[in-house]
PQR file of N, CA, C, O and H, with PARSE charges and radii, in Angstrom:
ATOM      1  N   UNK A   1       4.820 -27.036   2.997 -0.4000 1.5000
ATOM      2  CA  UNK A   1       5.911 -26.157   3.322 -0.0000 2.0000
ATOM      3  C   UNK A   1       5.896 -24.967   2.357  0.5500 1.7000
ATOM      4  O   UNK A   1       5.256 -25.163   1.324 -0.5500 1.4000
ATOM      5  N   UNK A   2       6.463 -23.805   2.494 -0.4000 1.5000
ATOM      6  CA  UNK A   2       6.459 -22.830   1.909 -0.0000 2.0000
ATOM      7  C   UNK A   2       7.064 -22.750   0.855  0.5500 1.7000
ATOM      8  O   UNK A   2       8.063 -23.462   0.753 -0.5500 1.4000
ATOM      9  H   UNK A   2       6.983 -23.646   3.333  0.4000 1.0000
ATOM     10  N   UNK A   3       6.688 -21.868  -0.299 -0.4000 1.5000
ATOM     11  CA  UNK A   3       7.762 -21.758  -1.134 -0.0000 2.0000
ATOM     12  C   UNK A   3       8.817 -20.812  -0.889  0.5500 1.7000
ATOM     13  O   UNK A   3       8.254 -19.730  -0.724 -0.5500 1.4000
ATOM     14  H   UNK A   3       5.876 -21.290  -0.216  0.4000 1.0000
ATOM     15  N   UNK A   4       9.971 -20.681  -0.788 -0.4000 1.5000
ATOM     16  CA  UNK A   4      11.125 -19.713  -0.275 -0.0000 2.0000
ATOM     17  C   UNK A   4      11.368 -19.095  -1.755  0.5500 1.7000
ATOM     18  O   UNK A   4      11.428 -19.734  -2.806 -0.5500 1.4000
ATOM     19  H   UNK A   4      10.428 -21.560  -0.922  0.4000 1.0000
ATOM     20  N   UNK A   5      11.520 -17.408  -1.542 -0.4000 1.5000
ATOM     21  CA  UNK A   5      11.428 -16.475  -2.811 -0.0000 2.0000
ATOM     22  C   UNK A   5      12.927 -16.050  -2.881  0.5500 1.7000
ATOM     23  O   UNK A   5      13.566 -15.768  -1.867 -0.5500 1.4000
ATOM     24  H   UNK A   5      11.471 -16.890  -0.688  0.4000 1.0000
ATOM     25  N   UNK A   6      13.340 -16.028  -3.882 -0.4000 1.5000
ATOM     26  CA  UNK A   6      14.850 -15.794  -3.959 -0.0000 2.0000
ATOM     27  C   UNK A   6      15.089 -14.078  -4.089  0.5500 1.7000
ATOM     28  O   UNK A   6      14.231 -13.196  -4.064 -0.5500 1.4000
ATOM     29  H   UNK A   6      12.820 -16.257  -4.706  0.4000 1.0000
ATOM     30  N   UNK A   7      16.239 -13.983  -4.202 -0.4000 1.5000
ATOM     31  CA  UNK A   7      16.772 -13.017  -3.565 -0.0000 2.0000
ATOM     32  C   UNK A   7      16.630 -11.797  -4.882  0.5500 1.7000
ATOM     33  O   UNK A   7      16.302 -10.614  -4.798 -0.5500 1.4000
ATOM     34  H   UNK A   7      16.936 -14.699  -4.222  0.4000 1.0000
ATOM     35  N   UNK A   8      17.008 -12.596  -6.050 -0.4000 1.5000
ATOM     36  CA  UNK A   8      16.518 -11.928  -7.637 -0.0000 2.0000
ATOM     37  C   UNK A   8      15.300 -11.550  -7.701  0.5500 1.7000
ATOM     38  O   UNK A   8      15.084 -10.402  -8.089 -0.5500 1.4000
ATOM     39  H   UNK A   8      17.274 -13.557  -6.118  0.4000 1.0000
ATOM     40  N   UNK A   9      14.076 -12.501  -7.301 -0.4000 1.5000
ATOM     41  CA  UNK A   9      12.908 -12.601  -7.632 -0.0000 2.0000
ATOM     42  C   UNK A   9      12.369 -10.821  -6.681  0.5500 1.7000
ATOM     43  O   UNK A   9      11.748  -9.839  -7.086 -0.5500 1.4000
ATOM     44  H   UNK A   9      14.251 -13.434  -6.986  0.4000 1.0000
ATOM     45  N   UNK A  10      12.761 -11.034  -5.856 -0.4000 1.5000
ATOM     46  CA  UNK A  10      12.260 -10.175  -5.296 -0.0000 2.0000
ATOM     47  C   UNK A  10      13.114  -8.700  -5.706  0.5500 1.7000
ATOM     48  O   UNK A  10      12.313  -7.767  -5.644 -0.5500 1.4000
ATOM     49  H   UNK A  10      13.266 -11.832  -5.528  0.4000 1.0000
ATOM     50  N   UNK A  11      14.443  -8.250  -6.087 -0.4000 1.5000
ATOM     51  CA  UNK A  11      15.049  -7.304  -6.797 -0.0000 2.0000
ATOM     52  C   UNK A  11      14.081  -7.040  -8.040  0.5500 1.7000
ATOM     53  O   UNK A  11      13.662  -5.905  -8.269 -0.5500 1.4000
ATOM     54  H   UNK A  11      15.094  -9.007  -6.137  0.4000 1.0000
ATOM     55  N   UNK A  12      13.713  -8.242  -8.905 -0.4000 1.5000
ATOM     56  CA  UNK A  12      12.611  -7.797  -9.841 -0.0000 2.0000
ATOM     57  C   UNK A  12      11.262  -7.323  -9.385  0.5500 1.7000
ATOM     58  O   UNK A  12      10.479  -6.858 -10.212 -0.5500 1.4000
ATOM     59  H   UNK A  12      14.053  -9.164  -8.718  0.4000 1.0000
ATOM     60  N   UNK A  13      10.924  -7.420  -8.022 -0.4000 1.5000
ATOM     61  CA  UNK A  13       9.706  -7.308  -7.876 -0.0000 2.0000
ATOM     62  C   UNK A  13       9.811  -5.722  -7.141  0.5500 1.7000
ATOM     63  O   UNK A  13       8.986  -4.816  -7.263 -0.5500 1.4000
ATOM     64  H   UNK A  13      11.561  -7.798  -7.350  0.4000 1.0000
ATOM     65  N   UNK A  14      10.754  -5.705  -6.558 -0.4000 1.5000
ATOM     66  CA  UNK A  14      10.918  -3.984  -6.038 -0.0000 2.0000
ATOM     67  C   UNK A  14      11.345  -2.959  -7.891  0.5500 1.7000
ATOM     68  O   UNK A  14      10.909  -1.866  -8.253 -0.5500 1.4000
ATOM     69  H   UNK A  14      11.424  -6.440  -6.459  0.4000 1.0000
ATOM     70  N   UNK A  15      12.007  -3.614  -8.399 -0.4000 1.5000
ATOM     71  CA  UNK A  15      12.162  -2.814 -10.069 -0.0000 2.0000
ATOM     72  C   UNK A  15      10.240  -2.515 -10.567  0.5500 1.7000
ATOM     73  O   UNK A  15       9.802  -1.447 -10.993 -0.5500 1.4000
ATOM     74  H   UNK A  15      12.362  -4.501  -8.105  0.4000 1.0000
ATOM     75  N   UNK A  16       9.663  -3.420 -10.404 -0.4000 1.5000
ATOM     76  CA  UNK A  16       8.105  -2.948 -10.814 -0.0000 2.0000
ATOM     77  C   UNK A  16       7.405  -2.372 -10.167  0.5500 1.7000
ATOM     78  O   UNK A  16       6.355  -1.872 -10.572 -0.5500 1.4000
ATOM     79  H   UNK A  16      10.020  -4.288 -10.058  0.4000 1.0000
ATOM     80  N   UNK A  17       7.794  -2.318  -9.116 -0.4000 1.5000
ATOM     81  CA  UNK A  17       6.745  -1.093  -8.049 -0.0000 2.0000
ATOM     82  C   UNK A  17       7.999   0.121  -8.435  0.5500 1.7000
ATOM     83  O   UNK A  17       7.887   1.128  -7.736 -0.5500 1.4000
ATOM     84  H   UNK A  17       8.647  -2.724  -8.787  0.4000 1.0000
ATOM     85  N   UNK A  18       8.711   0.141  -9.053 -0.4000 1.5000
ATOM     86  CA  UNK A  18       9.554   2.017  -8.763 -0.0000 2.0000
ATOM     87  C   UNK A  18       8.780   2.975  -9.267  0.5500 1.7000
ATOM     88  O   UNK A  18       9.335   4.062  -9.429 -0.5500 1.4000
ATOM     89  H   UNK A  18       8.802  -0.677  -9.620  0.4000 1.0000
ATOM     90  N   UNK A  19       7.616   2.884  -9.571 -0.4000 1.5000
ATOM     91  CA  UNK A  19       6.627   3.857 -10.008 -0.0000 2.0000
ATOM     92  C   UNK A  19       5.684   3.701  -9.093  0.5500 1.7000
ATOM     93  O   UNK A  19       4.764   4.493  -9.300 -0.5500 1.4000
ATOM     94  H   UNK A  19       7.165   2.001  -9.438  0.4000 1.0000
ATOM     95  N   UNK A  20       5.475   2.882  -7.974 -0.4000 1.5000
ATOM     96  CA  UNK A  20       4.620   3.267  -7.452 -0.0000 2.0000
ATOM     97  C   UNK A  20       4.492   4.435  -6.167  0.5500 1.7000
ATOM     98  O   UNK A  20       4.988   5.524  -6.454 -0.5500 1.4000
ATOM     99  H   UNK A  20       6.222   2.239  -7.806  0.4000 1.0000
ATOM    100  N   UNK A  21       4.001   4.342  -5.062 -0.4000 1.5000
ATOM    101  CA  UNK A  21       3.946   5.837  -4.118 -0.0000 2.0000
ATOM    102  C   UNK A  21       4.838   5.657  -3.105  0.5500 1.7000
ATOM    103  O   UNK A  21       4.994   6.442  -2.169 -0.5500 1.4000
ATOM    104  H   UNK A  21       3.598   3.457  -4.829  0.4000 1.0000
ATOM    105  N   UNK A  22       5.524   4.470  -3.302 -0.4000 1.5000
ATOM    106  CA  UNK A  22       6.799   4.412  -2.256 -0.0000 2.0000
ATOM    107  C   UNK A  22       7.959   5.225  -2.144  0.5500 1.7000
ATOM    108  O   UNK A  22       8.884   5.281  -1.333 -0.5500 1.4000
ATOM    109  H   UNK A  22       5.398   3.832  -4.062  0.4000 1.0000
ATOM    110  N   UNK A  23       7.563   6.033  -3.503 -0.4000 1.5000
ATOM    111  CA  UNK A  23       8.800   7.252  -3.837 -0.0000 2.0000
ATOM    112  C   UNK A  23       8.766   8.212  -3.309  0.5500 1.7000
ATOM    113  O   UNK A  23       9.627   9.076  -3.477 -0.5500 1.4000
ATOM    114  H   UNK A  23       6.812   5.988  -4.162  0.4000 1.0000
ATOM    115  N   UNK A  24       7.602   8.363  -2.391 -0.4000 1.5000
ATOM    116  CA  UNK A  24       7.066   9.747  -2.091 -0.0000 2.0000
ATOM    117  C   UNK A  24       6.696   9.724  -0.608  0.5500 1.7000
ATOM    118  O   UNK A  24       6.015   8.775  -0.222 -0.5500 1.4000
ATOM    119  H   UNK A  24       6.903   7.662  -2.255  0.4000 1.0000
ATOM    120  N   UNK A  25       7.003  10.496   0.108 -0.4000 1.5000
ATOM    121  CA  UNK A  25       7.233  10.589   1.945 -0.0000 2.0000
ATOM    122  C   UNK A  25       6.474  11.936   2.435  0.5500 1.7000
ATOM    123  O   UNK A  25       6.878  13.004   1.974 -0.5500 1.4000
ATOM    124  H   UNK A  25       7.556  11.268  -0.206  0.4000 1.0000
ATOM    125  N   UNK A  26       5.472  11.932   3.283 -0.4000 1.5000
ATOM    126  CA  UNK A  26       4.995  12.562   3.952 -0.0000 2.0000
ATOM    127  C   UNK A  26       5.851  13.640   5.080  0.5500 1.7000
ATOM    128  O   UNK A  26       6.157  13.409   6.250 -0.5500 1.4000
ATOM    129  H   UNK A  26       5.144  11.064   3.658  0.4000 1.0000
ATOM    130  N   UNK A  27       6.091  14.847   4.276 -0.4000 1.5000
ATOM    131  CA  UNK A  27       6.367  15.824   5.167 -0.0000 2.0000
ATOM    132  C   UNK A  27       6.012  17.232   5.824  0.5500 1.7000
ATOM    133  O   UNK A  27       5.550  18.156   5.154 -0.5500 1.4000
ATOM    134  H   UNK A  27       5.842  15.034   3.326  0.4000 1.0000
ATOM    135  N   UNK A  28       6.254  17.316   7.130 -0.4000 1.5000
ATOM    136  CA  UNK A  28       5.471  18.609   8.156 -0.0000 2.0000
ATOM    137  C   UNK A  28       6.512  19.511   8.403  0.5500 1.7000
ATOM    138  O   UNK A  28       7.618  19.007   8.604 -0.5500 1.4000
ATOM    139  H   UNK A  28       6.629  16.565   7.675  0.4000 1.0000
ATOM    140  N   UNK A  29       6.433  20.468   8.426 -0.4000 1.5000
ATOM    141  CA  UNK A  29       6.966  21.674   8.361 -0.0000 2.0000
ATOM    142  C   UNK A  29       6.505  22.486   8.834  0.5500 1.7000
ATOM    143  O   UNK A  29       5.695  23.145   8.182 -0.5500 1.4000
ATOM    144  H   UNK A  29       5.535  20.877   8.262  0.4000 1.0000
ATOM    145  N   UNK A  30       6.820  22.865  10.315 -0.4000 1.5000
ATOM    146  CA  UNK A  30       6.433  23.953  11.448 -0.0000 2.0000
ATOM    147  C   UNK A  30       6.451  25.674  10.920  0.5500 1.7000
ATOM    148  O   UNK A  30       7.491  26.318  11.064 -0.5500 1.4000
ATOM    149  H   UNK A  30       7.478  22.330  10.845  0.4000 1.0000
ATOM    150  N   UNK A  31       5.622  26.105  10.511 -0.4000 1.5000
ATOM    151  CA  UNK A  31       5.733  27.488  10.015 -0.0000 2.0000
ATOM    152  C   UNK A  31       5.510  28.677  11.168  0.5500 1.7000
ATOM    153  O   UNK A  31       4.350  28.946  11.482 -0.5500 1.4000
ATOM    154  H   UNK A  31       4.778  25.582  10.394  0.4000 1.0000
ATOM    155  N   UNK A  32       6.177  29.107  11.548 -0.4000 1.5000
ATOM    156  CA  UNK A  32       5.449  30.383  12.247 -0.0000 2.0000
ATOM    157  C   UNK A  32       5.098  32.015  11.817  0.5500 1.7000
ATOM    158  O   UNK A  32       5.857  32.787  11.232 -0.5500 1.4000
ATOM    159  H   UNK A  32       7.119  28.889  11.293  0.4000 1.0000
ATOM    160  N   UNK A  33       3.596  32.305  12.334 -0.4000 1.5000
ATOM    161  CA  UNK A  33       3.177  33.308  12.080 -0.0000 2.0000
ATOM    162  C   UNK A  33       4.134  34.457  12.665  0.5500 1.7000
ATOM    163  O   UNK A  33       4.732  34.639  13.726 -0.5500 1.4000
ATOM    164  H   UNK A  33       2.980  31.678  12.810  0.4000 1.0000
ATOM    165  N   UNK A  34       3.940  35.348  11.082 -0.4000 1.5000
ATOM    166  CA  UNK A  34       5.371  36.612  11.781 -0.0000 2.0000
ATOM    167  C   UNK A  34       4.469  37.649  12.734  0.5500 1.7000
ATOM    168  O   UNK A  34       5.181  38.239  13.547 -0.5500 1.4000
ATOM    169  H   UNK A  34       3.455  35.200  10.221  0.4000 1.0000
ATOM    170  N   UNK A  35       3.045  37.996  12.804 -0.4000 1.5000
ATOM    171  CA  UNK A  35       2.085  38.871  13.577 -0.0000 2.0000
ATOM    172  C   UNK A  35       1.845  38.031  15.029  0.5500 1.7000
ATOM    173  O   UNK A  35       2.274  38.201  16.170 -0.5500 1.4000
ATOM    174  H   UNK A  35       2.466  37.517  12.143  0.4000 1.0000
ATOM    175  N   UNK A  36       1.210  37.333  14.590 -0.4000 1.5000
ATOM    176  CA  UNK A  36       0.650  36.689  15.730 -0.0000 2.0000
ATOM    177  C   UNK A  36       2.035  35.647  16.403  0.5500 1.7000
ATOM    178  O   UNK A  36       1.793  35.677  17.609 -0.5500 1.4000
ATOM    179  H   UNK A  36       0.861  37.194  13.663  0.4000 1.0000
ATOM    180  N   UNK A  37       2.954  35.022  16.270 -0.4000 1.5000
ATOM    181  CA  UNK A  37       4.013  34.065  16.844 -0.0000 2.0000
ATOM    182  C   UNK A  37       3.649  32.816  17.156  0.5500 1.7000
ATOM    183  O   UNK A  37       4.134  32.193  18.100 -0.5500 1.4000
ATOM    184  H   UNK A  37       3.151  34.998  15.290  0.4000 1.0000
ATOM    185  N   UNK A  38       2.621  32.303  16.246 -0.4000 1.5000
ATOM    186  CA  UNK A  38       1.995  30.886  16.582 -0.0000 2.0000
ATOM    187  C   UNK A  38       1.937  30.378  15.140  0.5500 1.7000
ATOM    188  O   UNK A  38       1.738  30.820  14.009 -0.5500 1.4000
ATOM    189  H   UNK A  38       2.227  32.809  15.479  0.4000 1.0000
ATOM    190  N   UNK A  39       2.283  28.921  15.918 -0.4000 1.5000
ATOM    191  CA  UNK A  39       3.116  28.211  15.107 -0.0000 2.0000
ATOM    192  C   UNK A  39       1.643  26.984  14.223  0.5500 1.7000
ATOM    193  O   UNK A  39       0.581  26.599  14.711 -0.5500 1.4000
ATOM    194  H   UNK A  39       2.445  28.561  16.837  0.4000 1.0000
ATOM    195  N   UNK A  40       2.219  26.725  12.906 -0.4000 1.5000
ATOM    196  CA  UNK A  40       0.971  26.308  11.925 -0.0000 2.0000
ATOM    197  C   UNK A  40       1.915  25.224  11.111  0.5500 1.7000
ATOM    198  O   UNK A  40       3.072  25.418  10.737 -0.5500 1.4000
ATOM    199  H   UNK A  40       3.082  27.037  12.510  0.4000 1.0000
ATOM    200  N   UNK A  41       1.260  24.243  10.965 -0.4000 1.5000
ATOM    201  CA  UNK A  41       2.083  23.219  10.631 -0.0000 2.0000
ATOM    202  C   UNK A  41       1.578  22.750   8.843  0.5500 1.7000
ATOM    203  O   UNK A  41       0.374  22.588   8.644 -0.5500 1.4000
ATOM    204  H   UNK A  41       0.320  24.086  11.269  0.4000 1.0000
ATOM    205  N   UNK A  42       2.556  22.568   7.672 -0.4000 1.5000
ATOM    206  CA  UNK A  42       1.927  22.433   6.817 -0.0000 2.0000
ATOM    207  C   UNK A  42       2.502  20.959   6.326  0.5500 1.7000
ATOM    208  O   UNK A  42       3.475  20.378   6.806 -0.5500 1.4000
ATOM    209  H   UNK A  42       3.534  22.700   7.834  0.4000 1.0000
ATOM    210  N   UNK A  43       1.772  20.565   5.397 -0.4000 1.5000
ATOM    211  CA  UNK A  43       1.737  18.878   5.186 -0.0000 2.0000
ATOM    212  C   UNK A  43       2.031  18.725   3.781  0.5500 1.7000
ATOM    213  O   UNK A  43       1.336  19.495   3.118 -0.5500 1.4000
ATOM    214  H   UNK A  43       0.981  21.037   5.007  0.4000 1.0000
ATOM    215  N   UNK A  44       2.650  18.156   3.225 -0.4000 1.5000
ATOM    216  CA  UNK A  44       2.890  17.756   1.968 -0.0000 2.0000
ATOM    217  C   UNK A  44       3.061  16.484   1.595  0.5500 1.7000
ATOM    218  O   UNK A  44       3.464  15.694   2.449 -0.5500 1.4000
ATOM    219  H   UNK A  44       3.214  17.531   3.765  0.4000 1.0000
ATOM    220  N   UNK A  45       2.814  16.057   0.356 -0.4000 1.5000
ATOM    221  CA  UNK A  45       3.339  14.537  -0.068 -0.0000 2.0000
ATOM    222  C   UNK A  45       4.840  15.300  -1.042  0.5500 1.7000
ATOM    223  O   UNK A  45       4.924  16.344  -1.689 -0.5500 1.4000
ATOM    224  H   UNK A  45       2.486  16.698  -0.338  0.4000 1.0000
ATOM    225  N   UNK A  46       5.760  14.295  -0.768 -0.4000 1.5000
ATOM    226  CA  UNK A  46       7.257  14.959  -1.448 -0.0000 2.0000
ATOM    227  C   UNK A  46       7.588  13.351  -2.021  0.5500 1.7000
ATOM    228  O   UNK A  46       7.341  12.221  -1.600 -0.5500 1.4000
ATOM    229  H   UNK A  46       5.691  13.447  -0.243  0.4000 1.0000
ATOM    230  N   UNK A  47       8.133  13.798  -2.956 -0.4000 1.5000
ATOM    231  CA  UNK A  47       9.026  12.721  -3.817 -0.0000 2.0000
ATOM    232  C   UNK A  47      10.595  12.921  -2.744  0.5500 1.7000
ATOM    233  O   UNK A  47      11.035  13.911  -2.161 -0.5500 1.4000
ATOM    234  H   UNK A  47       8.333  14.717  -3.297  0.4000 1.0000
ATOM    235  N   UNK A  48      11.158  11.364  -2.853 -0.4000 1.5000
ATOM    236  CA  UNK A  48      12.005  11.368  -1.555 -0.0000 2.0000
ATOM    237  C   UNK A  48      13.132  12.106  -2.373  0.5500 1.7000
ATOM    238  O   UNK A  48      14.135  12.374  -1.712 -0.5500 1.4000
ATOM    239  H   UNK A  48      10.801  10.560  -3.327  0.4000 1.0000
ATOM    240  N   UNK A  49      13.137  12.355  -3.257 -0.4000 1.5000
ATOM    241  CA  UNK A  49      14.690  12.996  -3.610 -0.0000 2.0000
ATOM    242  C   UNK A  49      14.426  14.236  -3.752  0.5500 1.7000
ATOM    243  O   UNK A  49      15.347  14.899  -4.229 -0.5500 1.4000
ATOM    244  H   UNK A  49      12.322  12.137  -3.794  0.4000 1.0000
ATOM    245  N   UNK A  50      13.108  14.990  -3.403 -0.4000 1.5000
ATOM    246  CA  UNK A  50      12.970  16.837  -3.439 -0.0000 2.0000
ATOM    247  C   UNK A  50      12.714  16.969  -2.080  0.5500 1.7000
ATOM    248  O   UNK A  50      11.902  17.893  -2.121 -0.5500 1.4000
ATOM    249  H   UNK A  50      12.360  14.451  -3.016  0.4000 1.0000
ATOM    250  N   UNK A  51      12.848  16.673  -0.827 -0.4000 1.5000
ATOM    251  CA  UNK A  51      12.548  16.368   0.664 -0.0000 2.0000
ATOM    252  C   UNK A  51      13.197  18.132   1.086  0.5500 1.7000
ATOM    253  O   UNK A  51      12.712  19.201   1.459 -0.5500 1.4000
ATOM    254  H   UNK A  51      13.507  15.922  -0.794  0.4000 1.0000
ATOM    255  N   UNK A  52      14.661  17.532   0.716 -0.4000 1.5000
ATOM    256  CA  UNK A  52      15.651  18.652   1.048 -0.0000 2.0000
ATOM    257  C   UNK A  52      15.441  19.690   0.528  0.5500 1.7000
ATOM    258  O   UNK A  52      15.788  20.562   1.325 -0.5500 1.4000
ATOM    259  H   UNK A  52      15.055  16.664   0.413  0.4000 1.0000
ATOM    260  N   UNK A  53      14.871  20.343  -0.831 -0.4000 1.5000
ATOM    261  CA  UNK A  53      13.980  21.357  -1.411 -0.0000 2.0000
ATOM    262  C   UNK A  53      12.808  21.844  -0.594  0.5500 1.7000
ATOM    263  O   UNK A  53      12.438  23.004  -0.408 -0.5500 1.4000
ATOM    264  H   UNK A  53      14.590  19.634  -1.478  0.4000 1.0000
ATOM    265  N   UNK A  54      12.394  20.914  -0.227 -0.4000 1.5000
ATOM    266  CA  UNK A  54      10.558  21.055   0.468 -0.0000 2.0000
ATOM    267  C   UNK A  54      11.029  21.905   2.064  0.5500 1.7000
ATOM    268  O   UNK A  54      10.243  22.681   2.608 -0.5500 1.4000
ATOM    269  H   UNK A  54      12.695  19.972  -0.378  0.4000 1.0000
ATOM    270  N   UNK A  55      11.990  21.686   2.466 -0.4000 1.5000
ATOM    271  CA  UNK A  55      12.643  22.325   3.866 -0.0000 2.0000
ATOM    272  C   UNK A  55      13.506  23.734   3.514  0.5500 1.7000
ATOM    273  O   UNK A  55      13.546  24.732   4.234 -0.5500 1.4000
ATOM    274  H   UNK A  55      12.628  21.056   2.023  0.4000 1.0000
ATOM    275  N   UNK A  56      14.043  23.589   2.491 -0.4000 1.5000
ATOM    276  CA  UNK A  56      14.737  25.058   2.341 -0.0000 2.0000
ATOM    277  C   UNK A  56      13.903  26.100   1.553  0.5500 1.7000
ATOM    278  O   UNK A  56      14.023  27.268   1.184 -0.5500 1.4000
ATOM    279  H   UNK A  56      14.011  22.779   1.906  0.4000 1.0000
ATOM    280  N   UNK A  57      13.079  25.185   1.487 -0.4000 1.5000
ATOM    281  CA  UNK A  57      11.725  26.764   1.007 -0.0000 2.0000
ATOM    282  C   UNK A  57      11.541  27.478   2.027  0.5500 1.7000
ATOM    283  O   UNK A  57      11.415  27.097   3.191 -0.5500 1.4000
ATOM    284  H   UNK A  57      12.981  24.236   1.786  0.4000 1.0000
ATOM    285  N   UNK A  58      11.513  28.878   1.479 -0.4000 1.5000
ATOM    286  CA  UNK A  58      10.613  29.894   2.474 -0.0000 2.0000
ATOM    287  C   UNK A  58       9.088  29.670   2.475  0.5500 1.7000
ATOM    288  O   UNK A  58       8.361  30.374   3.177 -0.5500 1.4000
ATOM    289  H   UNK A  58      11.615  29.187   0.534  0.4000 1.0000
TER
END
């Protein structure tokens, strides 16, 4: 039978990954050309708490 992981065990185990790349979210951002009117999409890796920065850039 399995061993069943408690509910702590695993709060400690998400505390040791907080450095790892789970902090950070893949975002696209539709740019359009001001000459031509076609649209170019750019890609970033963002830390999840600068997301809202990464969108109000020009």
């Amino acid at each position: 039978m399995a061993k069943k992981v408690s509910k702590n065990a695993r709060v400690a185990q998400r505390a040791q990954n907080a450095g790892s790349g789970r902090d950070h979210v893949k975002v696209v951002k539709s740019v359009k050309d001001p000459i031509t009117g076609t649209y170019s999409y750019k890609e970033m890796m963002v830390h999840k708490e600068k997301v809202k920065e990464f969108f109000d850039a020009k």
